[in-house]
C-alpha positions as CSV (number, residue, x, y, z in Angstrom):
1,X,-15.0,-11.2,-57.6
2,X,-13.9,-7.7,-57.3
3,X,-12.1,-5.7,-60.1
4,X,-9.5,-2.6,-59.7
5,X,-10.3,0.0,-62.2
6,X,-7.1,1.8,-64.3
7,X,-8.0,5.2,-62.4
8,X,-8.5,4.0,-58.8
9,X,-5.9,5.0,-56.6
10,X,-6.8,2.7,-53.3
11,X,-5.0,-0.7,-53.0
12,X,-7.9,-2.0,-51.2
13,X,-11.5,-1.9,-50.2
14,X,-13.5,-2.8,-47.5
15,X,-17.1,-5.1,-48.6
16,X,-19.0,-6.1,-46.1
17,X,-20.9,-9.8,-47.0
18,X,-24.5,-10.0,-46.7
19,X,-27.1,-13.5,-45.7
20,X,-24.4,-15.6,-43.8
21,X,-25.1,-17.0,-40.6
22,X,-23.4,-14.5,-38.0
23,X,-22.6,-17.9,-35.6
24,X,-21.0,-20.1,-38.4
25,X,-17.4,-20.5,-39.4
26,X,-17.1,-19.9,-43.0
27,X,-13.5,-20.9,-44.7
28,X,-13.0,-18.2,-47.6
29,X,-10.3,-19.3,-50.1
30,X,-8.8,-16.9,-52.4
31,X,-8.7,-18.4,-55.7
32,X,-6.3,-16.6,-57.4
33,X,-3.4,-16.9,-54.8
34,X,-4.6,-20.0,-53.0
35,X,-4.9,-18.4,-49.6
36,X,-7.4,-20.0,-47.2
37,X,-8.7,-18.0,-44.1
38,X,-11.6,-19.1,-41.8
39,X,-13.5,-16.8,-39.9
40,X,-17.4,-16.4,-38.4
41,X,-19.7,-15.1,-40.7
42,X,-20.3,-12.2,-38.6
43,X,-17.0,-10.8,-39.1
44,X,-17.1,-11.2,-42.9
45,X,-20.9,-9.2,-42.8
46,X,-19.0,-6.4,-40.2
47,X,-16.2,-5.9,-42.9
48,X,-13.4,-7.9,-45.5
49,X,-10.6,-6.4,-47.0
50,X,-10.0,-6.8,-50.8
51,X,-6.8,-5.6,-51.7
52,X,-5.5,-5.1,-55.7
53,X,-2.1,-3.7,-55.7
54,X,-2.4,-2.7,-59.5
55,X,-4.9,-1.1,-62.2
56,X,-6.7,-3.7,-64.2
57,X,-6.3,-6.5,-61.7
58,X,-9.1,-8.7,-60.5
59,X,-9.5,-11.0,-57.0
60,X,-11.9,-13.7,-56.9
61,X,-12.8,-15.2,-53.4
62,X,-15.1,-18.0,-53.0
63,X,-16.4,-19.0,-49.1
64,X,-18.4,-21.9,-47.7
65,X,-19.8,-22.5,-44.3
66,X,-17.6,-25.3,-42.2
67,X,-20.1,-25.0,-39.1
């Protein structure tokens, strides 16, 4: 879950996921808007992009590991 403060200026940030098996494809499924992406765990550890067009908005992801 990531949250957009009322003073931040920046749209989007860049996290970078931590523990996940660099080899595996993990399917990550944006809850909120019902998007569903898959990519390898080492991307998502190398860098994801959250983006929160407003102040006071929230994003919550949620990912599992296909293979």
């Amino acid at each position: 879950m990531a949250f957009r403060r009322k003073d931040n200026q920046l749209p989007e940030i860049e996290v970078k996921l931590r523990g996940l098996q660099p080899d595996a494809i993990y399917q990550v499924t944006n809850v909120d808007s019902g998007e569903i992406f898959e990519c390898l765990g080492a991307e998502l550890m190398r860098s994801l992009i959250l983006k929160l067009e407003k102040p006071y908005t929230s994003l919550s992801l949620k990912y599992k590991k296909l293979k």
